[in-house]
N, C-alpha and C positions, 0 to 999 in steps of 0.2 A: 206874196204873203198877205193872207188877210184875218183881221183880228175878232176873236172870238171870245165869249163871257160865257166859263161854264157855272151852271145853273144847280146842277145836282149831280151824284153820282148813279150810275145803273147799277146793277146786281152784279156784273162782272167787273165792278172798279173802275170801271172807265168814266170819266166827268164830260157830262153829257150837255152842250152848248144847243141853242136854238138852230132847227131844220130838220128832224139832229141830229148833229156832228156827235161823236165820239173820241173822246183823245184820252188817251192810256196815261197815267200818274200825272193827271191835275187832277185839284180840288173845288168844291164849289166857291163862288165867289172868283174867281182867281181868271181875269184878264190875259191874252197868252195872245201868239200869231202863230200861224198854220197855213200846211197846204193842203187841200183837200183832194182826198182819192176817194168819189165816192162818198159815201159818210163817214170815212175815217179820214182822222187830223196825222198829218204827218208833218216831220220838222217842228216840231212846237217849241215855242220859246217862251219861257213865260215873263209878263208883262208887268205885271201885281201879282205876285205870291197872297195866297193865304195865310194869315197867321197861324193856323193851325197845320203847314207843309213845314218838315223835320229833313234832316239831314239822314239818306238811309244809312244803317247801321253798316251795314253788308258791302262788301267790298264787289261782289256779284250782282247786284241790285240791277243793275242799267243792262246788263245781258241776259239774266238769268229767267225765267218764266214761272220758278216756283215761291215768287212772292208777287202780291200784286198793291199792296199798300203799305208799303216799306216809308215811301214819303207822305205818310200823315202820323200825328202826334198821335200817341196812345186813345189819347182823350178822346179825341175824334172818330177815332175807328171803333170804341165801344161804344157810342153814343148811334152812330149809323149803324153799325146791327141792330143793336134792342131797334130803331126807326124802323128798318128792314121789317122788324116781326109784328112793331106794331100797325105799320102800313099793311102786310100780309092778314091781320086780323081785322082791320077797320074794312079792308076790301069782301070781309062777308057779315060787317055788320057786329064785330064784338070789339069790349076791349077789356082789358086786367091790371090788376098791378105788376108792375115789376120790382124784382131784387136785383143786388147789385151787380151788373156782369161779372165773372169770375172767367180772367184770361192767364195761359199756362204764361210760364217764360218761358224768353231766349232760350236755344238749345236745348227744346224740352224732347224733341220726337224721338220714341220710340221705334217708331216704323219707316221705311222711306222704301219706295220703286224708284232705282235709279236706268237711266237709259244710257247703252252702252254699246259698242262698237268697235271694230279693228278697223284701223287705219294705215294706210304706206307706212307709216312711221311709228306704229304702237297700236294704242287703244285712248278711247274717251271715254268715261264716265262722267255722269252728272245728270244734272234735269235739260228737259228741254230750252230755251231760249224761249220769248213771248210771240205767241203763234205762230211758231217757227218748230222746223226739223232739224234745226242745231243743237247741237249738244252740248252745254257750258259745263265747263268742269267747273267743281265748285270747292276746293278745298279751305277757304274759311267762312265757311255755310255758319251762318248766324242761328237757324231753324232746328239744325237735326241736333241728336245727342252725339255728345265727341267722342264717342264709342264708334256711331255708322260714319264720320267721318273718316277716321283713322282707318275704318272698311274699305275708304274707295279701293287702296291697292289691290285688295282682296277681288272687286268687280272687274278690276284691270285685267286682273288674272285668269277670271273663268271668263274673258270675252275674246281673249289670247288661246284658252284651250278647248273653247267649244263653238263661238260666235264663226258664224258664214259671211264672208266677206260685204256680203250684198245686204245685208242686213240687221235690224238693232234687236238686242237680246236687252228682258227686263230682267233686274234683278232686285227682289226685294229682299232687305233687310229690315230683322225683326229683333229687337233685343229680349233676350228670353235669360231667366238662371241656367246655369251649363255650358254658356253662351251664342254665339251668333244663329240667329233659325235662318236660313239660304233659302229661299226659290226664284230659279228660272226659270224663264220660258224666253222661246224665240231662238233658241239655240238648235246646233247640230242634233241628229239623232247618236241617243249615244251608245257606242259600239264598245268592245271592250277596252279599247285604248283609251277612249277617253273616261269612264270610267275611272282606269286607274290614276286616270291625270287628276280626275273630280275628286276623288277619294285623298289623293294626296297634296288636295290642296286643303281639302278640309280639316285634315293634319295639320297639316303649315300654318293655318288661320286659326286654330284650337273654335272649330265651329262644333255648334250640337249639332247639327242636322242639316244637311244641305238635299235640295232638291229637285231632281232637272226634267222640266215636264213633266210632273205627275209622279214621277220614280225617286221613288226616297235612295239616292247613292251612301249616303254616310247617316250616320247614326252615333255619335261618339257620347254623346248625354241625353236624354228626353228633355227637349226644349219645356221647359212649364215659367209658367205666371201665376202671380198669387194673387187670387179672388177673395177677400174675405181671411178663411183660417185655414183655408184650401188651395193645393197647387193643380193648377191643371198644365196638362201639356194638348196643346191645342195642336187642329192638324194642322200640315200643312196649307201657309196661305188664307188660315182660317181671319175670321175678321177681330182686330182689338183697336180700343181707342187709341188714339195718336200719341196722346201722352199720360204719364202717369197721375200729373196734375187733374189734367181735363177729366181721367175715369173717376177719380177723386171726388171732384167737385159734383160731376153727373150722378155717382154712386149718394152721396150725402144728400143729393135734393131728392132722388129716390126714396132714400131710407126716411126723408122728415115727413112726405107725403102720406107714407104706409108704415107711419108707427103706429101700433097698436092693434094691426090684424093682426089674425092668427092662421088663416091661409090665402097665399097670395097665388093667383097665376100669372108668369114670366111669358109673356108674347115675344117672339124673335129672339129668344132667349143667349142665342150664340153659347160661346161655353161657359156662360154662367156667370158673365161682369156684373149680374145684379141676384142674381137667383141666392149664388151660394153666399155673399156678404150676406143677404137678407134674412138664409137660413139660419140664421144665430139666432133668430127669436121668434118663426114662425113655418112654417110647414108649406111647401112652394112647389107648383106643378111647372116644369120649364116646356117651352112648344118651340120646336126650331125645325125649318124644313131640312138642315142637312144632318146626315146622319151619323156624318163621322164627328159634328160638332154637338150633339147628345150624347154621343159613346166619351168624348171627351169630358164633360161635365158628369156623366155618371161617377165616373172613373174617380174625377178628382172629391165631390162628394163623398164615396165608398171610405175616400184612403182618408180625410179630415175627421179630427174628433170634435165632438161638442155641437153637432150641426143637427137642427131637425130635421123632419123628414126630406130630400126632394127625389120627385118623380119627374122624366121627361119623357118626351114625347115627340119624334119625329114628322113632323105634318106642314105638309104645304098651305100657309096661311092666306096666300092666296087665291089658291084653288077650295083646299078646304079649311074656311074660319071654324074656328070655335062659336057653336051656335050659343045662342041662349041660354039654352036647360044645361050645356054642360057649363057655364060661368057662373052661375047664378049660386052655384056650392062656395063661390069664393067671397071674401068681405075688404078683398083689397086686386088691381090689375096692376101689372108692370107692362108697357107696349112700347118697344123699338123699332120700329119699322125703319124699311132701307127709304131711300128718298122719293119714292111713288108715293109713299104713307098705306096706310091701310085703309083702305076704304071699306070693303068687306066686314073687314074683322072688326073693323070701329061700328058700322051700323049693330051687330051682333053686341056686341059691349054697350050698346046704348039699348039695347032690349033687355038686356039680361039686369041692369040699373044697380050693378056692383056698387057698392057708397063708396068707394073712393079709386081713382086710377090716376098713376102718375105715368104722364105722356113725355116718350123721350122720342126728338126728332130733330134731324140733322136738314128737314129744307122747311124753311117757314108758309110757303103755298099749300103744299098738301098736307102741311099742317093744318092750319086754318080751315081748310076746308073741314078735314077731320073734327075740328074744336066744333065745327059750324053742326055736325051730324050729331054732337053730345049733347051741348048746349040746348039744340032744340027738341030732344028728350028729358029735357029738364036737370042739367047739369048745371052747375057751377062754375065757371074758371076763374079759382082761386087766386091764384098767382102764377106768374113766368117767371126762370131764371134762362139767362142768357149764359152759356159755357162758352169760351172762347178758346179749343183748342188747337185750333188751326191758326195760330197768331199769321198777323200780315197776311191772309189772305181774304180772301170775301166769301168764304166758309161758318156758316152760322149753325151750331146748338142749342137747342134749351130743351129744360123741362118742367111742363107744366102741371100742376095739381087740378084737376077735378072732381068736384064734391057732389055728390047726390041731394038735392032739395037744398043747400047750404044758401 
């Protein structure tokens, strides 16, 4: 055993000692003995605790893979993100104010992919174990909401009526009004027996909609969510924030950055977590590449009263940004890009010199970088708020305002 002083933590949690060694749930500061495989610390004992290492909550904690900073104080873990973003912005040369991180609680998640399997003896549901193909059951999960826990039996069940011996079937649960949304994948193909097994478990579960590979089996309620004064029912699988808090907080920094436009365009729009709250005071074009997630926000629009205009627009933003001349009719942008960030679509937005965009993005590098392509068209970055709705894990939010000449 030979002893090590971790120095800082990396991006994936791990506290990262000089050579560099890598060792999973220490802290900086914090003194510890290890064997090393390579650049990973194994055996670790710790030697000098940091004052900021907690007791984890979770009784899965030491098995489980789906938290990775369980043992540091709250304290600590918001102060290394916002670090995280600010290091992500000083590495292209800017920096901003920040507000004060805004993290969900305990048992806030709305959504969860659990990993599931038949076994000699049953079945396993749960998350993975830490870099590991284990399956940890997790039935006093600190993370999810006690709705998807109370689910596992439910996961149990359709890996009993549909999962291949040889292999792990994902199951996502979604909590939707009507209740439970179901999609799998990784399962049998389904023939009529099982079918009627899928069908009748969605019965037995009181699910709204369960879904196996792509094929909607049950349908007992339209799964919807409420945006704003609007329910939409999202497809299948479609993307929502993790919890009701986190869309909360991300929706309120939105809406302070774009008070006072009066047409806004919704980049990556999805089905409408910013579009249709926003449409209560202004008139909102939404752009989302997939198309069953536009049919969805039209839909819940249509059916909402009191809502201004919104038009969407199915386009790969990718492929095809929104140029110039068609942004330049707007006095406010909304931009969510997935974690590549938009590079495209952000040079176009810095030509078109919209006065104000609120930037929502889930990875701080291709943030930054983005920030770096506005800024030097002469943009402002106002300020950052840090969202923390992936508690305990090294999953970072914010969003940031951007002001024209400000």
């Amino acid at each position: 055993m030979t002893e090590y002083r971790i120095e800082r933590l990396g991006h994936m949690g791990d506290g990262i000692a000089p050579g560099p060694f890598f060792a999973p749930r220490t802290l900086p500061g914090e003194v510890i003995t290890a064997t090393a495989q390579g650049q990973q610390l194994d055996d670790i004992r710790i030697v000098t605790p940091s004052p900021d290492r907690v007791a984890p909550p979770c009784r899965h904690y030491k098995g489980c893979g789906g938290c990775q900073l369980q043992h540091a104080s709250d304290a600590f873990v918001a102060g290394w993100k916002q670090q995280v973003v600010i290091d992500a912005l000083a590495a292209q040369g800017l920096q901003t104010a920040f507000r004060p991180i805004l993290t969900s609680p305990p048992n806030a998640r709305r959504r969860a992919t659990l990993s599931v399997r038949r076994t000699k003896k049953g079945t396993l549901a749960g998350f993975h174990g830490r870099a590991s193909g284990t399956i940890v059951e997790i039935p006093g999960c600190h993370l999810l909401d006690p709705a998807l826990i109370d689910a596992l039996p439910l996961a149990s069940a359709l890996a009993q009526a549909g999962a291949s011996r040889k292999g792990e079937m994902d199951v996502t649960l979604t909590l939707a009004r009507g209740g439970l949304d179901v999609v799998v994948k990784g399962g049998k193909p389904a023939d009529a027996a099982l079918r009627m097994a899928l069908a009748g478990l969605a019965e037995q579960f009181h699910l709204s909609r369960l879904t196996w590979e792509e094929e909607v089996i049950a349908l007992r309620a339209p799964p919807t969510i409420q945006f704003g004064s609007a329910q939409v029912s999202p497809p299948p699988g479609a993307f929502l924030q993790a919890t009701p808090q986190g869309e909360a907080a991300l929706l309120a920094a939105v809406t302070g950055i774009t008070t006072g436009a009066r047409r806004i365009v919704d980049l990556f729009a999805g089905c409408g977590t910013f579009a249709l709250p926003l449409a209560s005071s202004a008139e909102v074009h939404a752009v989302e590449g997939d198309r069953a997630m536009t049919g969805a926000l039209d839909k819940g629009w249509r059916q909402a009263d009191g809502l201004k205009k919104v038009t969407t627009e199915a386009r790969d933003l990718f492929r095809r940004p929104l140029l110039a001349d068609e942004l330049r009719q707007y006095d406010a942008a909304v931009i969510d890009p997935p974690r590549a960030g938009a590079e495209a679509q952000t040079a176009e937005l810095a030509k078109a010199r919209i006065p104000v965009i609120a930037f929502v993005s889930c990875n701080p590098v291709t943030f930054a970088r983005d920030a770096k392509t506005l800024c030097d068209a002469g943009y402002t970055l106002d300020h950052i708020q840090v969202v923390d709705q992936f508690r305990w894990s090294t999953h970072i939010e914010l969003v940031a305002a951007f002001r024209l000449g400000a």
